[in-house]
C-alpha atoms as one frame of an Amber mdcrd trajectory, in Angstrom:
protein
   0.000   0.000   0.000   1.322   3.503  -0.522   0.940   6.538   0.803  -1.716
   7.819  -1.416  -3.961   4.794   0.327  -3.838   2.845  -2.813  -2.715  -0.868
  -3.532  -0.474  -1.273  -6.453  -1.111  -5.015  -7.970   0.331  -4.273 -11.371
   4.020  -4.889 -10.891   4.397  -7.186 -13.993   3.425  -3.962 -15.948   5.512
  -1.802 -14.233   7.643  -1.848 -10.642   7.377   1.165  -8.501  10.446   2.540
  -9.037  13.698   2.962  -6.264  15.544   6.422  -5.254  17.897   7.952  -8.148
  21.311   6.260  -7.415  23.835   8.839  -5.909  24.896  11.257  -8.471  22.131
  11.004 -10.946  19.571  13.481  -9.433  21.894  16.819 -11.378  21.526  16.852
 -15.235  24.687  18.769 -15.159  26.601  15.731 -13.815  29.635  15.045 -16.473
  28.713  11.473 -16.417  24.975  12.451 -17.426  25.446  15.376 -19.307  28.229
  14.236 -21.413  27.830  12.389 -24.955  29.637   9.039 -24.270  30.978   9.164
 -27.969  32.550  12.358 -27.717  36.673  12.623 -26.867  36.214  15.340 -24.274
  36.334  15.287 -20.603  32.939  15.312 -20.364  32.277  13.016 -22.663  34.764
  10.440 -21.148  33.360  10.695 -18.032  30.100   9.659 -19.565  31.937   6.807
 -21.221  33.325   5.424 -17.929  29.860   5.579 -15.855  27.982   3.644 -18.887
  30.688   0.788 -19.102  30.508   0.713 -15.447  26.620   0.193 -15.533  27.490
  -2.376 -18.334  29.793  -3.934 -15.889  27.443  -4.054 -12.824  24.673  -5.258
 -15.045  26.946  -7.957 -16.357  27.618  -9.457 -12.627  24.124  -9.494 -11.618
  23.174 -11.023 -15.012  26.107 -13.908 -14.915  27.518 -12.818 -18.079  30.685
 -10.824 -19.849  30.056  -7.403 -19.600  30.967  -7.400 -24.130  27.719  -9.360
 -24.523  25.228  -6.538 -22.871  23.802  -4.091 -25.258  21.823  -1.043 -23.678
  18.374  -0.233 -25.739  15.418   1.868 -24.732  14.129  -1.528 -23.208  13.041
  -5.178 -24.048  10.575  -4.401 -26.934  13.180  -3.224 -28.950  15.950  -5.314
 -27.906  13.250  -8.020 -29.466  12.638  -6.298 -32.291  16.388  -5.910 -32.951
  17.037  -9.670 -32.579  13.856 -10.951 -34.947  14.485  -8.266 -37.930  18.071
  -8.233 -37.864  18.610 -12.680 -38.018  14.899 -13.367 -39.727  15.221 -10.755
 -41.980  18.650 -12.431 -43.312  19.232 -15.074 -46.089  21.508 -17.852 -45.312
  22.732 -19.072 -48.933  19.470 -17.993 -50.800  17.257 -19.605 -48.029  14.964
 -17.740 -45.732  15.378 -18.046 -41.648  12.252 -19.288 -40.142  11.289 -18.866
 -36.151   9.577 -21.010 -33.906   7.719 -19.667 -31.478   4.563 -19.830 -29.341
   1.178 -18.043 -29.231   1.467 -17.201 -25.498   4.597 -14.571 -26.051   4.312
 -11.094 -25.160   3.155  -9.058 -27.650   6.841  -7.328 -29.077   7.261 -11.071
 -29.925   4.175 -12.134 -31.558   2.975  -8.854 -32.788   6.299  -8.505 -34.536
   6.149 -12.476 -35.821   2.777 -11.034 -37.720   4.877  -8.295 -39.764   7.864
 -11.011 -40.665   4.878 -13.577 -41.561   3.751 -10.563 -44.105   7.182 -10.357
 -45.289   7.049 -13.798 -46.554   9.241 -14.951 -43.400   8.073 -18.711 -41.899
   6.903 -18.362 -38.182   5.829 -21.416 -37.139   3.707 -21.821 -33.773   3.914
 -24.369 -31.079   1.764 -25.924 -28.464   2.315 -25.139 -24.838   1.666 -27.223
 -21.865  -1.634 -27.738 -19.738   0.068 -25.506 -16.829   1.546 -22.783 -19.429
   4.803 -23.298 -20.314   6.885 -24.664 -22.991   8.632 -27.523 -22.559  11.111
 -30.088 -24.482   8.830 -32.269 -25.931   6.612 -29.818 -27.577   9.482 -28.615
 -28.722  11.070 -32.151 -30.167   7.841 -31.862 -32.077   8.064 -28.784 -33.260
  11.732 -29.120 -34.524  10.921 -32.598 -36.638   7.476 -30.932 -38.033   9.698
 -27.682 -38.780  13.196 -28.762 -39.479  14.092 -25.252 -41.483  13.874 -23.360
 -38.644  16.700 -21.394 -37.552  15.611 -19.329 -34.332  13.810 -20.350 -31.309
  11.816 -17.430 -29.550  10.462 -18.684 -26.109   9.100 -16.535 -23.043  11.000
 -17.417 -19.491   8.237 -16.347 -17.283   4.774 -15.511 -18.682   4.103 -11.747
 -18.725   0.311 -12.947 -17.561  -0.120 -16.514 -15.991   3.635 -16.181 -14.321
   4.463 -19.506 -15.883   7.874 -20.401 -15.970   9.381 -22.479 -19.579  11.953
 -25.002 -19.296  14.362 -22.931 -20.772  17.235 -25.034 -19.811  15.389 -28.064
 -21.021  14.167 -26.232 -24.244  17.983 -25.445 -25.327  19.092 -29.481 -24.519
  16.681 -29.976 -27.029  17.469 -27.411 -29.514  20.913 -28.201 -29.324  20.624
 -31.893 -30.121  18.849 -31.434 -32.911  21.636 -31.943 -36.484  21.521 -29.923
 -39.294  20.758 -26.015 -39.182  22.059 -24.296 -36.116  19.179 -22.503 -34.115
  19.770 -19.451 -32.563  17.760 -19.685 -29.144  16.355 -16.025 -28.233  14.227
 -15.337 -24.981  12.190 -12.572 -23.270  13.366 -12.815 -19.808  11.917  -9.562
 -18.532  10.024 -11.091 -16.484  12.220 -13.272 -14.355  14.743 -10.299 -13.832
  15.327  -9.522  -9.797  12.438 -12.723  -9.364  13.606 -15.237 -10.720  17.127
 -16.899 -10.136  19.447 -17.448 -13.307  22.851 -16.915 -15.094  22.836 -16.305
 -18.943  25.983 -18.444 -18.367  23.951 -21.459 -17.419  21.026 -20.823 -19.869
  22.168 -21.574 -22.910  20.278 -18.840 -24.580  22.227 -16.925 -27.708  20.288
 -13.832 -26.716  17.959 -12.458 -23.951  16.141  -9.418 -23.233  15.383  -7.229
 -19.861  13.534  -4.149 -19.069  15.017  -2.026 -16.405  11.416  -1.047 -15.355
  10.361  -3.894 -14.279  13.351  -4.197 -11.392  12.936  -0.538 -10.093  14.444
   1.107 -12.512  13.368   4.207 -15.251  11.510   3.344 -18.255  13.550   3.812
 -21.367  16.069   1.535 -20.796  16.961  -2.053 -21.005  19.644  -4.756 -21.985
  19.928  -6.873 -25.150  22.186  -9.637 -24.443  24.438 -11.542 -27.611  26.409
 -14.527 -26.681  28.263 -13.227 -30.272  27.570  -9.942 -32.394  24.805 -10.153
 -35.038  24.549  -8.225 -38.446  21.975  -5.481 -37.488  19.138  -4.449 -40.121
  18.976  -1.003 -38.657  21.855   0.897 -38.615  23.304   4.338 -37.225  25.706
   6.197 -35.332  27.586   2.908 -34.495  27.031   3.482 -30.976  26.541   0.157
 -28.965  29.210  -1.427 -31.240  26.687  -1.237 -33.670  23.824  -3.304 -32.101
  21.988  -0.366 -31.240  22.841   2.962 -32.778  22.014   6.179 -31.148  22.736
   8.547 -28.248  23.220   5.681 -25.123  20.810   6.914 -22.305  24.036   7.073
 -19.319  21.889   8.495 -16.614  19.576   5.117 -17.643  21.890   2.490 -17.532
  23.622   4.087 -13.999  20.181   4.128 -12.637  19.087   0.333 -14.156  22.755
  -0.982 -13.176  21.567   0.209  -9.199  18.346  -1.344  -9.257  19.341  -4.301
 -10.615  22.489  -4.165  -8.049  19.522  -4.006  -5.043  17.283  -6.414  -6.983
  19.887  -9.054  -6.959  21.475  -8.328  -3.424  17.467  -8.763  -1.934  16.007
 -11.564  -4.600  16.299 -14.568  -2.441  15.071 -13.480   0.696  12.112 -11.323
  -1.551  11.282 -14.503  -3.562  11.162 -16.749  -0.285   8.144 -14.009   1.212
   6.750 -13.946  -2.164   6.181 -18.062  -2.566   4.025 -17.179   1.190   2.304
 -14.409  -0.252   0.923 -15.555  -3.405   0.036 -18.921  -1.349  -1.993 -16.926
   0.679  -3.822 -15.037  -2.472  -4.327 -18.305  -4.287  -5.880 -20.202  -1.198
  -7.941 -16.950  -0.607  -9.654 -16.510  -3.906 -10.317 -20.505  -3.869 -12.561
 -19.256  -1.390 -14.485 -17.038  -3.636 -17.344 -18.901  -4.729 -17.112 -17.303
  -8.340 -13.295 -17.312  -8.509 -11.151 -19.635 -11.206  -7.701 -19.625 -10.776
  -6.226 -19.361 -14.111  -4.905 -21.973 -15.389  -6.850 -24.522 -12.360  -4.073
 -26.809 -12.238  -1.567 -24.009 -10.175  -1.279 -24.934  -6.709  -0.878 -22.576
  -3.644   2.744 -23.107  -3.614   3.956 -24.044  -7.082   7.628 -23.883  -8.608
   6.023 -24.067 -12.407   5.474 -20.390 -11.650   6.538 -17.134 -11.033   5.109
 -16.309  -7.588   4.989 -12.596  -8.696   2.039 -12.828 -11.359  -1.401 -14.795
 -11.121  -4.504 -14.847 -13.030  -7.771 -15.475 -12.084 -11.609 -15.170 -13.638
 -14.438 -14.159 -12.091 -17.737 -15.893 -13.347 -20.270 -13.082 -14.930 -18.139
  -9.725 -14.412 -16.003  -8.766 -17.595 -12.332  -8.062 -16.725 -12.793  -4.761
 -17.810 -15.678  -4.299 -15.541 -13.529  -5.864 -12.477 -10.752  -3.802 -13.002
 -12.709  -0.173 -13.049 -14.429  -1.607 -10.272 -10.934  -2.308  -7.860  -9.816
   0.497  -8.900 -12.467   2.775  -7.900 -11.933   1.350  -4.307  -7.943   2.098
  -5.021  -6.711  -1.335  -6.086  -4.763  -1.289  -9.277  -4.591  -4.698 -11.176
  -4.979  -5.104 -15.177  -6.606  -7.796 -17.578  -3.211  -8.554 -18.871  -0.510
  -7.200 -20.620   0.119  -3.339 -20.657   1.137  -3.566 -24.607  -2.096  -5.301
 -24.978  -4.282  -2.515 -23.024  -7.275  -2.304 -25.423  -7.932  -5.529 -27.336
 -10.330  -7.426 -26.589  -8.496 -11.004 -27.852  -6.850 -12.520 -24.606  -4.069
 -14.839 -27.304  -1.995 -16.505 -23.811  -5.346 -17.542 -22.661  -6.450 -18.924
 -25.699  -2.933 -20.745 -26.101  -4.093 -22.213 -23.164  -7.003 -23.494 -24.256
  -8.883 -21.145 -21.690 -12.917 -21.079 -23.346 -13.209 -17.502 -24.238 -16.062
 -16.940 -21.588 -13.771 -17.300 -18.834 -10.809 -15.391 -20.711 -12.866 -12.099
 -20.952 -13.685 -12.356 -17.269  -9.900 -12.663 -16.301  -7.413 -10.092 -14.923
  -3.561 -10.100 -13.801  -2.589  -9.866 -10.336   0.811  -9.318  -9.816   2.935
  -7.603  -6.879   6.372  -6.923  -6.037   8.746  -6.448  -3.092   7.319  -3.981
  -0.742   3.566  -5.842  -1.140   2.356  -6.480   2.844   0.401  -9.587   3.523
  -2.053  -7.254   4.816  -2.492  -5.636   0.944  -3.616  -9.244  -0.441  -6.390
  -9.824   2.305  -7.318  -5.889   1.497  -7.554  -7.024  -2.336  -9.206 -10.107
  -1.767 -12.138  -8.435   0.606 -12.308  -5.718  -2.224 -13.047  -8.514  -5.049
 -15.853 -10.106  -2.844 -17.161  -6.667  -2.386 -16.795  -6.277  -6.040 -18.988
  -9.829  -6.540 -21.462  -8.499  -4.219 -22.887  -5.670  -5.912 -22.029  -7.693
  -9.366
């Protein structure tokens, strides 16, 4: 709860964010106001705080700090990796993705445009809890065996369900033939989730600095190796992403994700308790559906930052308005979905479309008091009351 008296259950959209790191409150700071390109003083400065932010970014992350590419956040850093590989020809041949229908929208909304361009994206199935997992993906890969990029979600931007990503790559790498370049959204797992790009086996990842705490208009593209950009520039970012770099950004995102990382265990251990509590509450509302039923109170198949749930006869829309006219903030899914009506992860999920357009998103973050989830919980069965 914040000051305001307001409950903020919308952290998968957005994190409240943390102070301005020391140093990056005055515009006129060198190391701000300086172009990092430029030979000056003031422009080295700037130079030396944004490979420092590379380099704190690169510890937390478990990678070298010459793989992490700062973009103005993880819907372009997908955009850069689809256009600039898919939009390639390998000896006369088009590259052709496999993906599934349950990625965020910068994934699938951008798999629509390369389908236009004549580019093969080719969907698969994902499991009854949410997730992808190996086998779909053996299945996929015979079915499919042109395909020469793998794009697959960590954690689910709206059921919080967590892909085998470690599994998927075992699988992708056995396959012979074409080499697949393995690509995943991981904006969701960042500060929540534990991992090391080391141990992923992923040849690039994406992360949003917003959704750790830090300022929008910011975020990290990570390249096990360099790729041949489509859109080119000032050659800033070694290339990968041209344009002024946004310093006092990447200082600021570097601290968050510093705290993030420092705090994750101990904030992930309160969070398994809280969402218990949530899920075993709303199993108490007679018109509640946990989406999808099979989640358990305390389940490790999902994030236990983000859950979904339906809520028979009142449109999500309708629920929404409703919380937040008694100051509860929630969503009915994705912010870069925000008004369509089409609910595609639910579908994937074989949700009926009845119960999809009754759903919403509950998701919360560090600083969320058990006491907030019993105040949400009595404000939905208000909600159902009058309903």
């Amino acid at each position: 709860m914040d000051s305001g008296g307001r409950f903020y259950f919308d952290w998968a959209a957005s994190a409240p964010p943390f102070s301005c790191p020391p140093g990056t409150e005055s515009p006129g700071h060198a190391a701000l106001f300086g172009n990092p390109s430029s030979g000056h003083l003031e422009g080295r400065a700037a130079r030396s705080a944004l490979e420092e932010a590379r380099r704190v970014c690169a510890e937390a992350l478990g990678a070298e700090a010459g793989t992490l590419y700062f973009t103005s956040g993880a819907t372009e850093a997908n955009a850069i990796v689809l256009f600039s590989l898919l939009c390639a020809q390998a000896g006369g041949v088009w590259q052709a993705l496999i993906t599934t229908a349950a990625e965020h929208p910068s994934i699938t909304n951008n798999c629509a445009s390369l389908g236009h361009m004549g580019i093969p994206v080719h969907y698969m199935g994902v499991d009854g809890y949410g997730g992808a997992v190996p086998a779909a993906l053996d299945k996929a890969l015979h079915k499919h065996p042109g395909a020469t990029m793998l794009a697959l979600m960590y954690v689910n931007n709206e059921t919080g369900a967590i892909s085998d990503l470690r599994g998927l790559a075992e699988t992708a790498r056995r396959r012979d033939g074409k080499a697949l370049h393995i690509h995943s959204d991981m904006a969701q797992a960042l500060g929540k989730i534990p991992f090391t790009l080391s141990d992923m086996d992923v040849d690039s990842a994406v992360f949003s600095a917003h959704k750790v705490g830090g300022p929008r208009g910011i975020g990290i593209l990570y390249l096990r190796k360099p790729v041949q950009t489509l859109f080119k520039g000032g050659g800033q970012e070694r290339g990968i992403r041209p344009g002024t770099e946004n310093t006092a950004g990447a200082l600021y995102f570097a601290e968050a994700l510093r705290r993030r990382t420092a705090a994750a265990a101990k904030d992930r251990e309160e969070a398994v308790k809280k969402m218990a509590r949530l899920v075993e509450s709303l199993r108490t509302v007679k018109r509640c559906t946990i989406i999808p039923e099979c989640r358990e109170a305390v389940d490790g198949r999902y994030s236990p930052y983000i859950l979904q749930a339906a809520f028979k006869g009142v449109p999500g829309e309708v629920m929404t308005r409703a919380l937040d006219d008694l100051g509860f903030a929630v969503s009915t899914g994705s912010a870069c979905s925000t008004g369509s009506k089409k609910r595609p992860v639910l579908n994937a999920l074989g949700v009926d479309d009845s119960v999809a357009f009754t759903s919403i998103r509950i998701s919360f973050g560090w600083n969320t008091q058990t006491g907030d989830i019993d105040a949400l919980v009595g404000a939905v069965r208000s909600v159902l009351s009058k309903l």
